[in-house]
C-alpha positions in Angstrom: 29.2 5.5 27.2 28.1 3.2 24.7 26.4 -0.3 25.6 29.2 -1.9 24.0 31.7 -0.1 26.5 29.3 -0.9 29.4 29.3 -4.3 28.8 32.8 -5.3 28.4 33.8 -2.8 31.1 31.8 -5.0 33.5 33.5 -8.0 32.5 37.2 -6.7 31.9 37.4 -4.8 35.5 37.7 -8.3 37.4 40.3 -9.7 35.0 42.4 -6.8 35.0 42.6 -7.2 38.6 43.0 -10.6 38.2 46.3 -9.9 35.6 47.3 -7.4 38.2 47.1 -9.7 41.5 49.0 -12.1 39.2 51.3 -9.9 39.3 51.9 -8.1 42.3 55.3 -8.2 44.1 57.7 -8.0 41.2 56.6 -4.4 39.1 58.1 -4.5 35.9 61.0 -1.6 35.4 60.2 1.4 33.5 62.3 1.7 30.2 64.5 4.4 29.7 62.7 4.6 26.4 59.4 3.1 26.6 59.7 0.3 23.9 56.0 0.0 21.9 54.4 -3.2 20.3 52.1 -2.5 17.7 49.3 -4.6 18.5 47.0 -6.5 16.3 43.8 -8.3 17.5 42.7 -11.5 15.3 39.2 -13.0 15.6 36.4 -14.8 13.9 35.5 -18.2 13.8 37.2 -21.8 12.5 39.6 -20.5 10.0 40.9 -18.3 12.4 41.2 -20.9 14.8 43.5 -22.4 12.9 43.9 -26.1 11.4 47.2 -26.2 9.8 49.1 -28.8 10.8 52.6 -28.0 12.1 54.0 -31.3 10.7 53.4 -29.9 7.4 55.1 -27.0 7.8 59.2 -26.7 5.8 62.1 -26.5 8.9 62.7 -22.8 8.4 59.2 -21.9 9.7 59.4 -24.1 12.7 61.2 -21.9 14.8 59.7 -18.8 17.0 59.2 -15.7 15.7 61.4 -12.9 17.5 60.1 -9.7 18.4 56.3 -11.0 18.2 54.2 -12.0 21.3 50.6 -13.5 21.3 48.3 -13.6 23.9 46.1 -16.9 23.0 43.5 -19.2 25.2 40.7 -21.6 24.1 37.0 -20.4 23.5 34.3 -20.3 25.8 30.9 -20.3 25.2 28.2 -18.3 24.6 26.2 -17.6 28.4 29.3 -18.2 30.2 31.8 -16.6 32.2 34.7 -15.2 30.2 38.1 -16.5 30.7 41.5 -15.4 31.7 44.6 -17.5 32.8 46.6 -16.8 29.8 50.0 -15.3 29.4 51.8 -13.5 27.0 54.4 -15.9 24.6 56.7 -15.6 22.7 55.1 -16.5 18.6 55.8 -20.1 17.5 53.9 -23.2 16.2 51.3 -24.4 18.4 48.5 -21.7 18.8 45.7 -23.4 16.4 42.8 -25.0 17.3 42.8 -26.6 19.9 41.1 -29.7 19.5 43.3 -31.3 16.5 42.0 -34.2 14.3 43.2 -37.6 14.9 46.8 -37.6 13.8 47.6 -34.4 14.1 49.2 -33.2 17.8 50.2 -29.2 17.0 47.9 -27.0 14.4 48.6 -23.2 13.7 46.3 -20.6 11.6 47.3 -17.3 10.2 49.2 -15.6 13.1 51.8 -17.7 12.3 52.5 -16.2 8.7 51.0 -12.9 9.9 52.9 -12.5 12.7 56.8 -13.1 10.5 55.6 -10.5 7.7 54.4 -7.9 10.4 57.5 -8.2 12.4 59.5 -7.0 9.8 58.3 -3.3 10.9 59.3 -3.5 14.6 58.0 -5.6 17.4 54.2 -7.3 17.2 52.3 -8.3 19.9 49.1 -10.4 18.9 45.8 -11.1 20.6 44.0 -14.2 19.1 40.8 -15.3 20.3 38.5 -17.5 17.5 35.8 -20.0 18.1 35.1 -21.8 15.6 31.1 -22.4 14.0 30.7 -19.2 15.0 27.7 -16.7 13.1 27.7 -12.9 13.9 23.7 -12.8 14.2 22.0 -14.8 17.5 20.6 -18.1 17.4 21.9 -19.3 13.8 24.4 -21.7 15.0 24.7 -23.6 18.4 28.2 -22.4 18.4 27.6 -18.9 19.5 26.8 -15.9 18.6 29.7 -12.4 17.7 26.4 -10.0 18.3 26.7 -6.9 20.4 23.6 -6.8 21.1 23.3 -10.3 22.3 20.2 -10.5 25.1 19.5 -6.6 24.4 22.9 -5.6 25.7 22.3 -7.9 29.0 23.8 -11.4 27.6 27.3 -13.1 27.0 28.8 -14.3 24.2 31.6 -14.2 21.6 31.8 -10.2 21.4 32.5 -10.1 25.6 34.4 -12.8 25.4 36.8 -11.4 22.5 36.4 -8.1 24.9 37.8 -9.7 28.1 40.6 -11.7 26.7 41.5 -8.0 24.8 41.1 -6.3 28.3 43.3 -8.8 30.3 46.1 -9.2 27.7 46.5 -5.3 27.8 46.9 -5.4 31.3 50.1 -7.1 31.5 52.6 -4.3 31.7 55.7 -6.4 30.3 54.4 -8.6 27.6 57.7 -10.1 26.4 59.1 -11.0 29.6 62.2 -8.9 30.3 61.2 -7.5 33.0 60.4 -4.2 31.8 57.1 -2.4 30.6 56.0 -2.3 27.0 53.5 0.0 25.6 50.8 -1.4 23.2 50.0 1.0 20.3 46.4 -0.4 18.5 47.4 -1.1 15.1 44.7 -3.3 13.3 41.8 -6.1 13.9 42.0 -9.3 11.4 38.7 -10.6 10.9 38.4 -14.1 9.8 34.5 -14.9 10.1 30.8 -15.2 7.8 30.7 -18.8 7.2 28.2 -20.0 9.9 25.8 -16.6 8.5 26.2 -18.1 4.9 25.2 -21.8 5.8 21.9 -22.1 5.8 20.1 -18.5 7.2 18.7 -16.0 4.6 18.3 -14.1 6.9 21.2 -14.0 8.7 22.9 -13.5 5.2 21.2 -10.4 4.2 22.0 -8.9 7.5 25.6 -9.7 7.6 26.6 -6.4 6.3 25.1 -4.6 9.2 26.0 -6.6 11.7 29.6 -7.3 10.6 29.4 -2.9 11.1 27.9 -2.9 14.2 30.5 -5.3 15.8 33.9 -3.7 14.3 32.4 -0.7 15.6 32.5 -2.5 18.9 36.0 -3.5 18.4 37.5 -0.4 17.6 35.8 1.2 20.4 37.5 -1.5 22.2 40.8 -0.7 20.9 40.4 2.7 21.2 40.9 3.9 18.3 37.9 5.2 15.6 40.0 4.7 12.6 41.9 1.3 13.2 42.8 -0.8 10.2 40.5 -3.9 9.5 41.0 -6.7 6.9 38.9 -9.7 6.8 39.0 -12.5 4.9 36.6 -13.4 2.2 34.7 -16.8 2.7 35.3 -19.6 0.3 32.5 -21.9 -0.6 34.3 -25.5 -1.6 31.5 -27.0 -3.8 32.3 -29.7 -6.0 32.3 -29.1 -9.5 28.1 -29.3 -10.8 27.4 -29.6 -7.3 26.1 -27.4 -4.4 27.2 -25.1 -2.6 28.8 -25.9 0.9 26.8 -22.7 2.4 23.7 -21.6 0.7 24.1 -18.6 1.1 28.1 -17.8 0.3 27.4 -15.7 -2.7 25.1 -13.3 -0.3 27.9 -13.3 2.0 30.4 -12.9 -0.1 28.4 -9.8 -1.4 28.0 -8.1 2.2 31.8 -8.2 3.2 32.7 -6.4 -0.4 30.4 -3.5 0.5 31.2 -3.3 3.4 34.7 -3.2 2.7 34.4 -0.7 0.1 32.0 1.5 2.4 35.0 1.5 5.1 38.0 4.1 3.9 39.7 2.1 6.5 38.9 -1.8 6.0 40.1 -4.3 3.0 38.7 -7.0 1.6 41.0 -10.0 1.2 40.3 -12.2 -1.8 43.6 -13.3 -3.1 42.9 -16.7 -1.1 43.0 -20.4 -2.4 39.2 -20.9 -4.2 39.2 -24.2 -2.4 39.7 -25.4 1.0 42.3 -27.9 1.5 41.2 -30.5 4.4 38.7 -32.4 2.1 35.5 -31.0 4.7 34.9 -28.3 2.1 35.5 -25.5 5.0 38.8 -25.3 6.4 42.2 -24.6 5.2 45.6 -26.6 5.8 49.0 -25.6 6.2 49.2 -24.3 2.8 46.5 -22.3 3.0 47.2 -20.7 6.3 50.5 -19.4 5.6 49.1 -17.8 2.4 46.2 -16.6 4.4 48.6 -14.8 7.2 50.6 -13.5 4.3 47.9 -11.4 2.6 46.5 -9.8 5.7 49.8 -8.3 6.2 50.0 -7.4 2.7 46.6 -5.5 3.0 47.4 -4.1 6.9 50.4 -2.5 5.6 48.6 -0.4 2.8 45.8 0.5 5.2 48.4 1.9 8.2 49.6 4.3 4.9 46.3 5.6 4.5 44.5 5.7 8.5 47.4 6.4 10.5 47.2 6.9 14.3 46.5 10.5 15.3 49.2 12.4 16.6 
């Protein structure tokens, strides 16, 4: 058993019984036909999260999203206890970050988009869990930490956090409340992250490559499944014209995710993404560039699921 199993098996066991005691006393019904989700887990750090503001969205997007589910909750930090407490919904507006500016009440991110392009192949259930500020490698931003190997396999942080919300969402047997049990069939992690290692750390920069490997590694061993389609999203650096860059290090960054990409027969590289962020803070997209954002990870899932299809 790997370290990464150990770990999040110690902190999924008590939410899973905590899902289950939630449960207790009405067992969902068997299907005649067991009806299957493909299920998509969606991670990283502020862009993820989500700041598009729903008010900005056109009426026909406003509405839910039927036949998709998402399994959301806010972020904890590093060196605390991971959360449960969340429940499986139906997809609408509403699951952004969750501290909005001023002015703003609802914001959304890519699920949104994702979740209406994906859906178009059969029911989608989605497991978001994002925090934003967020670096891969320890100790390079007072936001947290996505390591593995946080506190030599001993600590908590983003990774077991992302592992126990996966664990206790996957525990609900009936995810889309009819009463009857669904079966989830891993189908693909979006990865939304690299910012926070591209601010200001060289050397957190010329490791992203191997850490980025490390902890998908970690998530597909999570998912269960060796070969499990992966996009993530390139960074964008907003710098002014003549002026300097937002992160010092984007272009290093930038660097690491395309080889890693490339190295990976069964990740993708998204770049077809607005060259500028849209909120004016030079690191966070609006409504605009959410929707477009959801819409090319589905592009790129669906090519991947043609080429690493689920064992038989």
């Amino acid at each position: 058993m790997s370290r990464a199993t150990r770990r999040s098996a110690a902190w999924w066991l008590p939410l899973a019984a905590l899902v289950s005691s939630c449960t207790q006393g009405e067992e969902p019904e068997p299907k005649g036909e067991e009806e299957s989700y493909r299920l998509y887990l969606l991670a990283g750090q502020s862009n993820m999260e989500g700041y598009g503001d729903v008010a900005e969205l056109p009426e026909g997007l406003r509405g839910p999203v039927e036949g998709a589910v998402i399994y959301h909750l806010a972020s904890t930090p590093d060196d605390e206890p991971s959360e449960a407490g969340a429940e499986w919904r139906e997809l609408r507006l509403g699951f952004g970050s969750v501290y909005p500016p001023e002015g703003v009440t609802e914001q959304f991110g890519p699920e949104l988009s994702f979740g209406r392009a994906v859906v178009s192949g059969g029911p989608v259930a989605l497991i978001k869990y994002a925090r934003g500020g967020t670096a891969i490698m320890p100790g390079v931003s007072g936001y947290g930490s996505w390591d593995p190997a946080y506190g030599e396999g001993e600590g908590v942080n983003q990774f077991d956090h992302a592992l126990a919300v996966l664990e206790a969402a996957r525990a609900a047997d009936d995810v889309d409340g009819d009463g009857r049990a669904e079966r989830l069939v891993p189908s693909g992690i979006v990865w939304m992250q690299g910012e926070a290692d591209a601010f200001g750390s060289a050397e957190a920069a010329a490791a992203y490559q191997a850490n980025l490997d490390r902890l998908i590694e970690g998530l597909r061993e999570a998912m269960g499944r060796a070969n499990l389609p992966v996009v993530i999203g390139r960074i964008v650096d907003s710098r002014p014209p003549g002026g300097e860059p937002v992160m010092a290090y984007a272009a290093e960054v930038q660097a690491a995710q395309a080889r890693w990409a490339e190295a990976d027969p069964c990740a993708s590289l998204v770049t077809a993404l607005p060259q500028k962020t849209e909120l004016g803070d030079g690191w966070h997209y609006g409504a605009e560039g959410q929707l477009n954002l959801g819409r090319a990870f589905a592009e790129a899932l669906a090519a991947l699921e043609e080429r690493c299809p689920p064992a038989e």
